[in-house]
Each structure stands twice: as C-alpha cells, then as structure tokens.
C-alpha positions as CSV (number, residue, x, y, z in Angstrom):
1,X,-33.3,30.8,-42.1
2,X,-32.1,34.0,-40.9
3,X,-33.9,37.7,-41.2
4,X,-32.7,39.4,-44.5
5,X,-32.1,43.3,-44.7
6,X,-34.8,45.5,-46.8
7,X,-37.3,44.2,-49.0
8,X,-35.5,44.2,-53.0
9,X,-36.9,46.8,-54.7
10,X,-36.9,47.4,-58.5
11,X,-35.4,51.0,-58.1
12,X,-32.0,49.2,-56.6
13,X,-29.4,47.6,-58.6
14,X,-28.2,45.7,-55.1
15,X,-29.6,42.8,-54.0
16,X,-30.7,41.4,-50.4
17,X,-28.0,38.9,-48.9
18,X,-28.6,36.8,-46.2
19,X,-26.8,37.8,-42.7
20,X,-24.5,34.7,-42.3
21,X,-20.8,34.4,-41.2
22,X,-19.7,32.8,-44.2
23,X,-21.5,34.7,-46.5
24,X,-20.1,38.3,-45.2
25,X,-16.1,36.5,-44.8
26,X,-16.4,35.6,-48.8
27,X,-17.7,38.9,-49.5
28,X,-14.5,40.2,-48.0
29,X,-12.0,38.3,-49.3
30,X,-13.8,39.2,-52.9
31,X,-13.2,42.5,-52.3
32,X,-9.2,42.0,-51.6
33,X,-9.4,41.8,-47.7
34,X,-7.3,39.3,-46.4
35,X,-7.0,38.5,-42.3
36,X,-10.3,38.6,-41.0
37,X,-13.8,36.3,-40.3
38,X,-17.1,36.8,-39.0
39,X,-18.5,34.9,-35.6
40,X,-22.0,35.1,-34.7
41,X,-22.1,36.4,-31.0
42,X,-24.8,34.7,-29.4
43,X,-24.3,36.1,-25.8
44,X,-23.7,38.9,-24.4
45,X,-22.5,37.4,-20.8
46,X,-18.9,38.5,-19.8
47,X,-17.7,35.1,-20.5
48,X,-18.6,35.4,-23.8
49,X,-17.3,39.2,-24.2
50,X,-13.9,37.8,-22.8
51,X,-13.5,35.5,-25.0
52,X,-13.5,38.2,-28.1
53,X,-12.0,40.5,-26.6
54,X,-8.3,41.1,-28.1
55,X,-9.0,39.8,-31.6
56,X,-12.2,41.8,-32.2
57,X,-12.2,44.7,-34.8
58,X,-15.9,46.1,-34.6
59,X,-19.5,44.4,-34.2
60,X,-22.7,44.8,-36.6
61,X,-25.7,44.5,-35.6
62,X,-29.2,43.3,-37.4
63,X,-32.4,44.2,-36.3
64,X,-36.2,45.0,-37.1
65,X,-36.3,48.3,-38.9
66,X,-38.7,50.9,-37.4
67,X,-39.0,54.7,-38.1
68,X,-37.9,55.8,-34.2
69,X,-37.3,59.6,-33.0
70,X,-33.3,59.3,-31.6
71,X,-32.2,62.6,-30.5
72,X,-28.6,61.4,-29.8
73,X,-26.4,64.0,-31.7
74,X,-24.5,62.8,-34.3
75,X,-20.6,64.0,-35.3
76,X,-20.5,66.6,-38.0
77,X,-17.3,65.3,-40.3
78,X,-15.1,68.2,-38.9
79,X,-15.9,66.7,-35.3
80,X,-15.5,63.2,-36.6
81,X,-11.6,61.3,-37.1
82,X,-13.9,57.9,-38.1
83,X,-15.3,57.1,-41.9
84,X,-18.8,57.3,-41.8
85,X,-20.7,57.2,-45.0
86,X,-24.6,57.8,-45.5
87,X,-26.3,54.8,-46.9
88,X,-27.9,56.2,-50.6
89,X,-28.5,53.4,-52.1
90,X,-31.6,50.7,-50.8
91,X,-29.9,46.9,-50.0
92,X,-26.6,48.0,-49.3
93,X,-27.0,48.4,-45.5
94,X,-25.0,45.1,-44.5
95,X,-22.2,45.8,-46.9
96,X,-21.9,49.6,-45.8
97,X,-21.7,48.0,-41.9
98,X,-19.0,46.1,-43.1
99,X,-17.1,48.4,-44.6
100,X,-17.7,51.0,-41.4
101,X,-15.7,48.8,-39.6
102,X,-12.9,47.9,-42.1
103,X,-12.1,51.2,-43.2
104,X,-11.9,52.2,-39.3
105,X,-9.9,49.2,-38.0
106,X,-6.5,48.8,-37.5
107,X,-4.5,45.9,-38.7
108,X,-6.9,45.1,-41.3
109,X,-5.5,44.2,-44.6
110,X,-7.7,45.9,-46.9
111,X,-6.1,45.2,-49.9
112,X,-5.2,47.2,-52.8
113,X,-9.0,48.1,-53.6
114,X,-10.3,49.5,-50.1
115,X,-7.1,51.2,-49.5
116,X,-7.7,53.1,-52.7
117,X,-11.3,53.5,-51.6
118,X,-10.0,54.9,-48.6
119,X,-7.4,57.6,-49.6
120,X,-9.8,58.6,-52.5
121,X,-12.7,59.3,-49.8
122,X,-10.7,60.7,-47.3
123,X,-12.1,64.1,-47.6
124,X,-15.0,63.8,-48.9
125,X,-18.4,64.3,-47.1
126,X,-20.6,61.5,-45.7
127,X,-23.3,62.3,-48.6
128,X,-20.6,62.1,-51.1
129,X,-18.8,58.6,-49.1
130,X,-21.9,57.1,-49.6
131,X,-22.7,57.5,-53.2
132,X,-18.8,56.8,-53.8
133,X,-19.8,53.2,-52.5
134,X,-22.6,52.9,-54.7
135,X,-20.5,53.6,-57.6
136,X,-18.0,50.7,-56.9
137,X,-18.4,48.3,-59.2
138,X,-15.9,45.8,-57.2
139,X,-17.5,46.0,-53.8
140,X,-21.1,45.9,-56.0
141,X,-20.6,43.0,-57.7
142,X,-19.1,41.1,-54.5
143,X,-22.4,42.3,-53.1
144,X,-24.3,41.0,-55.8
145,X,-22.9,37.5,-56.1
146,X,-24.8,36.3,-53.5
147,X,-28.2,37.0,-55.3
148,X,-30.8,33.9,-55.5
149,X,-30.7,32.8,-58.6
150,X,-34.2,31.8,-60.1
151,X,-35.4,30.9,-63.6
152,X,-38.0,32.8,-62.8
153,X,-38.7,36.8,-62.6
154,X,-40.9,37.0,-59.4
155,X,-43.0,40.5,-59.9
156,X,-44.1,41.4,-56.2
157,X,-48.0,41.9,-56.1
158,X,-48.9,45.8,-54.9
159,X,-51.6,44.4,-52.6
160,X,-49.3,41.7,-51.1
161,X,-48.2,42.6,-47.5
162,X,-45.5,44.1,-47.6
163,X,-42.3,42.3,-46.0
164,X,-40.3,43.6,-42.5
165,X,-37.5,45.6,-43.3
166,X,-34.3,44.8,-41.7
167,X,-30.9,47.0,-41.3
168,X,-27.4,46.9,-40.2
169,X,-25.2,49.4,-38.3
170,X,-22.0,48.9,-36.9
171,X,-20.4,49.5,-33.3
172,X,-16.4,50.2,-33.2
173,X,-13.5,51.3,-31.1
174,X,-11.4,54.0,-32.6
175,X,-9.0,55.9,-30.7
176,X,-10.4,55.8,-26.8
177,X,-13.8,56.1,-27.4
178,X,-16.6,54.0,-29.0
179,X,-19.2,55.1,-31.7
180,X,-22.2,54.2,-32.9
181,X,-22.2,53.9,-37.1
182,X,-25.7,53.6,-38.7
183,X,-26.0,54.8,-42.5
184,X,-29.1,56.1,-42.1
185,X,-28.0,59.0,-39.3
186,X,-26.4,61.9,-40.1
187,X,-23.7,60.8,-38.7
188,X,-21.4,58.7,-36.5
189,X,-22.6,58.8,-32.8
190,X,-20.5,59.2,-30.1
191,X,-21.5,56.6,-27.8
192,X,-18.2,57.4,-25.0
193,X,-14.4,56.8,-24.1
194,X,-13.1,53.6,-23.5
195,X,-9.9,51.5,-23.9
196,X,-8.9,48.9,-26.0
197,X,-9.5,46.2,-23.8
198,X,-12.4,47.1,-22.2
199,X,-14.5,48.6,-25.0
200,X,-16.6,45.2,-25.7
201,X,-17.6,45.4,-21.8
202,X,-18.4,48.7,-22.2
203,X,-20.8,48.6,-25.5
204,X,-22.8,45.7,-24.1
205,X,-25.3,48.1,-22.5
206,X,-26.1,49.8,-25.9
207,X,-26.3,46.8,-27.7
208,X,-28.6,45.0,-24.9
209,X,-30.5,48.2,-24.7
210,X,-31.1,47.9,-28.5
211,X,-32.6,44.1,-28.3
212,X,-34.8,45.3,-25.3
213,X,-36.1,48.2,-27.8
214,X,-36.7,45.3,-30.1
215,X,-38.4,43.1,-27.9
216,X,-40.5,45.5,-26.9
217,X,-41.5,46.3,-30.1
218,X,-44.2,43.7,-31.0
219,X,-44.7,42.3,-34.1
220,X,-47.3,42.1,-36.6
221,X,-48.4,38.6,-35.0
222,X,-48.2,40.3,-31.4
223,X,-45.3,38.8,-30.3
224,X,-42.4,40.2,-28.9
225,X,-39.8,40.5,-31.9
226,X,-36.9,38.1,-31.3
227,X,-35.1,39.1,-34.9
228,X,-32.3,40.4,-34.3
229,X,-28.5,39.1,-34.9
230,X,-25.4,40.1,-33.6
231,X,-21.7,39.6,-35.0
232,X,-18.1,40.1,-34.7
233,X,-15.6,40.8,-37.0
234,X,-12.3,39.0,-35.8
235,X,-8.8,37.7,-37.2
236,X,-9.1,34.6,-39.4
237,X,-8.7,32.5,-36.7
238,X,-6.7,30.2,-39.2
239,X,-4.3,32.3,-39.1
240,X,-4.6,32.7,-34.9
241,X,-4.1,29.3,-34.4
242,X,-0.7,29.7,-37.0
243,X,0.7,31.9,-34.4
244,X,-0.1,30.2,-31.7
245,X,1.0,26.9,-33.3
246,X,4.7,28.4,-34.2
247,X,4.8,29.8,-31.0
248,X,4.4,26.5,-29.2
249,X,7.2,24.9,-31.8
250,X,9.7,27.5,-31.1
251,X,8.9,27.2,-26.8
252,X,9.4,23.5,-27.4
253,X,12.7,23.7,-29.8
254,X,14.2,25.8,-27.3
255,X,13.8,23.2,-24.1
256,X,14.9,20.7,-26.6
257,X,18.1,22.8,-27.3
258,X,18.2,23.3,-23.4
259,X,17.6,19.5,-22.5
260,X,20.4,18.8,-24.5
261,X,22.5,21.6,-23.1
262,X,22.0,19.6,-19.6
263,X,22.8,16.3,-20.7
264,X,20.0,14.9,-22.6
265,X,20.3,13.0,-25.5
266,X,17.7,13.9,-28.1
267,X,17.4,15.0,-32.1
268,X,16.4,18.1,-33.1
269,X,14.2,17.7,-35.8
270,X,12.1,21.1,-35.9
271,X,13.5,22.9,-38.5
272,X,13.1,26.5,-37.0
273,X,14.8,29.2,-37.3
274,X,15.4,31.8,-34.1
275,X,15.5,34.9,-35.9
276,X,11.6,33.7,-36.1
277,X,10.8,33.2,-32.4
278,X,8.2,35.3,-31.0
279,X,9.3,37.4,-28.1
280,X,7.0,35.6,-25.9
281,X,8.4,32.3,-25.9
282,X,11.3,32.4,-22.5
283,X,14.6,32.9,-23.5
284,X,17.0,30.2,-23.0
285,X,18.4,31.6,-19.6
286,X,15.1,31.6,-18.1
287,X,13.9,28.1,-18.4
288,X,14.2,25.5,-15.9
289,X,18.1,23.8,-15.2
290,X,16.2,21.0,-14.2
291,X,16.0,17.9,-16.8
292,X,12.7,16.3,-15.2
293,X,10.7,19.8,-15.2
294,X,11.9,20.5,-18.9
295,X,10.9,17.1,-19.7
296,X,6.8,18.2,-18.2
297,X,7.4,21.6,-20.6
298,X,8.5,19.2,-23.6
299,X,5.4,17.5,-23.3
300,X,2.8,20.3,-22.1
301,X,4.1,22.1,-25.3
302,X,3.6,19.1,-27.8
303,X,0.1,18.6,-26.5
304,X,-0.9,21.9,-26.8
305,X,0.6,21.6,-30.8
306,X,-1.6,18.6,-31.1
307,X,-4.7,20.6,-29.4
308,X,-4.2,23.7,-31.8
309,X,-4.2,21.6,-34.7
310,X,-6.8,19.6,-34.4
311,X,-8.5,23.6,-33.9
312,X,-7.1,24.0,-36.9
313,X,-8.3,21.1,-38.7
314,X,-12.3,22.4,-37.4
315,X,-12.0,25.5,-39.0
316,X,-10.8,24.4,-42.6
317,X,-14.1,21.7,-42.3
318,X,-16.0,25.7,-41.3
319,X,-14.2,27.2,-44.2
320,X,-15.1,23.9,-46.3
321,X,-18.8,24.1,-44.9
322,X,-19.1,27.9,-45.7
323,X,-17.7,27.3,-49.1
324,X,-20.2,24.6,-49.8
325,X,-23.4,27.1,-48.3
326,X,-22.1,29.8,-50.5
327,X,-22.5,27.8,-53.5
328,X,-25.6,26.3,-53.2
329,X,-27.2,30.0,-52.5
330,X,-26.1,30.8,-56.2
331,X,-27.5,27.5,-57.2
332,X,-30.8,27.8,-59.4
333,X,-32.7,24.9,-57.5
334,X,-36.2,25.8,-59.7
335,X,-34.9,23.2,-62.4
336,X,-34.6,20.6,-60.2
337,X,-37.6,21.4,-58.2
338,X,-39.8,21.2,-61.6
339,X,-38.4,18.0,-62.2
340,X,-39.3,16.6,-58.7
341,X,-42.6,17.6,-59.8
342,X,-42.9,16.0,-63.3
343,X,-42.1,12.8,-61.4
344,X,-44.6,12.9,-58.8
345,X,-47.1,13.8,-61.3
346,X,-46.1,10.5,-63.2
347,X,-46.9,8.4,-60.1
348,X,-49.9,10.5,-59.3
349,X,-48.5,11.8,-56.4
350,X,-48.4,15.0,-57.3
351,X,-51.8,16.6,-56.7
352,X,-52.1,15.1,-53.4
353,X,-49.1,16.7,-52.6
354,X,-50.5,20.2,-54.1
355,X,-53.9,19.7,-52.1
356,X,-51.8,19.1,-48.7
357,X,-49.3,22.1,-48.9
358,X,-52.4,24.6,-49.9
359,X,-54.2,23.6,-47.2
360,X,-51.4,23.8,-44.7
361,X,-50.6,27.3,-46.1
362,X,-54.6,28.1,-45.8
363,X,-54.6,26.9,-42.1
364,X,-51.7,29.0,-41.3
365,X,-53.0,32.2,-43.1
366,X,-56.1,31.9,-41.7
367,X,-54.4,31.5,-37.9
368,X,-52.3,34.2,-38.8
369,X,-55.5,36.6,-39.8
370,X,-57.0,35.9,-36.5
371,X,-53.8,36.6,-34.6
372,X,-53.5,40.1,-36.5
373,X,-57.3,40.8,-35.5
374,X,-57.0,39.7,-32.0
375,X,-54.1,42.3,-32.1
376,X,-56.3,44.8,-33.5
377,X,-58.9,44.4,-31.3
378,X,-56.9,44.5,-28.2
C-alpha cells in the first residue's frame, strides 16, 4: 500500500486519503474539474520527462515529513502573481497540492466551483487562502469521501508509537519561471526561469535533490527511507487520444477526397465535416498527386486510428479499474471480516489461525525492537 499523509487526528474534521492516481482524478471531478488525470511518475530519466512534457500542468510530490531548517526565501504575496495558500488545517496537505496546481494552470477547466473559489480569494492573503479552503464544504466533503469506513471507532493509544507523517507540495510552471508550493512555508518559492517546454527538465534537479534528502534521512528501522511518490497532473488522456483520433479521420478523409480527385474510385463514408479539421492535418494542395503514395497515407492513417483506439479502449478498463478501487476504499469490509471469523471458529479453525498471526506479529515486533536498539547503539 502506499505512504499516507499525517497521522488523523481528533482535532481535524479531514481525513487521511491514500496518494493514488485514481483516488486524486475522482476527487477532481467531484469538485467540478473536468479535463485532467493523475500519472504516477516513476522516473525521472529524460525519456520519461519527454514523454510528459506538453500535456503536464504541475507535479506533487509525497515524502517523509521532517522538521528541516530551509532558508530559501519565500515570495511575500505582493512579490507573488501564483495562488499560494498556507495549509491551517491538519490532513488537508494533498488536497491543498492539488489545488496549488489547478488554481495556477492554464487550460484547466475548473468548473463553476473553483472558479468561484478563485475570484473570491484573489486578494486575499495566504493565511486567509488557507482557512478559505478549510471552510469549503464542497472541496471538504470531496476530500472526505474517501475516508475508511469502519464499524468500529479506533481510539489511538497515547503510549502507541506514534505513526510517520507524510506531506505534499506542489512544483509548477507559471509564467517563465518555476516555483516551489509547500503549505507549510510562508510562501511560494522561487525556484528559477524557464520555458514551457523545458521546465520538467529543469525541475528534475530539485525534485532528485529532494529524494536524496530523503534517502539520506534514515528511518526508524535504520534504513534509508525509500517513501516517497511522485505525480503528474496531465490532460485526461481520454480526451488526448479524441484529438488525436479526429485528427487521423480528417488526414485520412482528405486523401480519400484527393484519391478520388486523381482517379480513384472509392466511398466516402466518414461523415466529417471540414469546418472541424485541425489545422495540422495537410491541406489538400499539399498532399501527394501520386495515387500509389496516397494509397501508403490511406493506410498509415487507418492503422494509426485502429492503434489510438485500442489506447483508448486501456484507459476506459484504467478508468473502470479506478472506479472499482474507489469503491471498495469506502467499503466497510469489518462485517464481512467478522463473518469470516464466525466460520472458522465453527470448524475450529479459528484459534489456530489467532495463535499463528500473534506470533508472526510477535516475531516481527521483537525483530523490529532489536533493529531500533542496534540503531541506538550505533
């Protein structure tokens, strides 16, 4: 399972949500955004930066909390043309990440909600942004749909060890240069200028510098910490391979039109209209006279068709799949659970069952003990 953000606390009214593409895209769309996803980022080679680049509106980052000392300046809101809001409020870190970028990008279709959100914020301070947020009932309750539901109130013991804390902050690219937006600074920080196309390139140091820092940082077993998660906020790539789809009809309707213009008899049965025709598809004058290299376009364009479709079919299943996930995080599973257990008591399986799993979880506390004193000791 993935690292979760801050420990739940009973002084919040948000919950922890797990840090999962599918979760973050439905909390979206609940709050009225329309026209984006999230992709998990798993590399940060330049093969891997290429292929984002274009269609990428901001990156958030998960990683290990720690108190550090960062004397990078931060942008007083006169300095600043980006929304920045200070996180107030415990559990809201991945949601505020999200919105950092949203409310910054452009092209986004925020709906009517976030656009509201925006122009009432607009000139507010980052103190008062943040506990605007808090107050939103909408973007709350899409937060708080993804609590684990449980039949059961767990109360957290005070002598338990407490769990690692986990945060978000967001990298963007807003107007030439490229900033650094963490809830918990004053401010945004100005990381440096860049252009559009090569500001993914360029944040890759900060971002590789940041899981270094976290590696180094060993954890309470003495390993290097490995936590951390990185993510990209992109177009709904449904609706990318829509565009690229239409625009490999209209490229192909047009050498149909201009196959028959030469001589070829053939039907036209793409029903498109021209008016509609992106302006990269060639205009009629500029494709080939000849009949036997239109014929090679005719069919390099219908196998691409068939190729972006059956990319399209993949990420309905991914949309199908997230759906499914989603739904079974809101599931209470403790009723079926305590069922599984009545039945393995009525074969007389079950304490054998109970005597196994607290030994395992003995063995392993007892390894882990000795790991934390070797630490200690060291």
């Amino acid at each position: 399972r993935r690292p979760q953000h801050a420990a739940y606390t009973a002084m919040s009214d948000w919950c922890t949500i797990e840090s999962d593409p599918g979760v973050f895209t439905e909390l979206c769309e609940q709050i009225g955004v329309s026209g984006v996803e999230f992709t998990e980022v798993y590399s940060l080679e330049e093969q891997s930066i290429e292929a984002l680049k274009g269609r990428t509106f901001g990156l958030i980052f998960l990683f290990k909390w720690m108190k550090e000392e960062d004397k990078r300046p931060t942008l007083a809101p006169e300095e600043s043309p980006v929304f920045f809001a200070k996180q107030v409020i415990t559990n809201a870190c991945a949601t505020q990440a999200i919105l950092s970028v949203l409310l910054n990008a452009e092209g986004v279709q925020l709906g009517p909600e976030l656009s509201e959100f925006k122009a009432f914020t607009s000139d507010m301070d980052y103190e008062m942004r943040g506990l605007t947020i808090s107050n939103s009932e909408s973007v709350k309750k899409a937060h708080n749909s993804f609590q684990r539901m449980s039949s059961f109130e767990i109360v957290q013991d005070d002598n338990a060890e407490k769990e690692d804390a986990f945060h978000f902050i967001s990298y963007i690219w807003n107007k030439g240069k490229l900033y650094e937006l963490d809830g918990l600074k004053a401010g945004p920080i100005l990381i440096g200028e860049s252009s559009e196309e090569q500001w993914l390139s360029q944040i890759r140091p900060e971002i590789q510098r940041r899981m270094q820092a976290c590696q180094a940082a060993p954890s309470a077993d003495g390993k290097s910490e490995i936590r951390f998660n990185l993510m990209a906020i992109v177009e709904d790539q449904r609706l990318t391979l829509d565009k690229a789809i239409m625009e490999a009809r209209h490229y192909r309707h047009r050498v149909n039109i201009k196959l028959v213009s030469v001589g070829e008899d053939l039907e036209l049965d793409d029903d498109l209209d021209e008016d509609d025709c992106p302006a990269s598809v060639p205009a009629f004058e500029d494709l080939a006279e000849d009949a036997k290299l239109l014929q090679q376009a005719l069919q390099e364009q219908t196998d691409k068709i068939a190729m972006l479709k059956s990319a399209k079919e993949q990420e309905l299943q991914k949309r199908e799949k997230w759906r499914m996930e989603n739904a079974r995080r809101r599931h209470d599973f403790v009723p079926f659970v305590l069922c599984a257990m009545k039945h393995l008591a009525r074969k007389g399986k079950l304490t054998g069952a109970y005597a196994r799993a607290h030994r395992a979880a003995e063995e392993a506390k007892a390894q882990a003990q000795e790991k934390k004193a070797e630490v200690a000791a060291a």
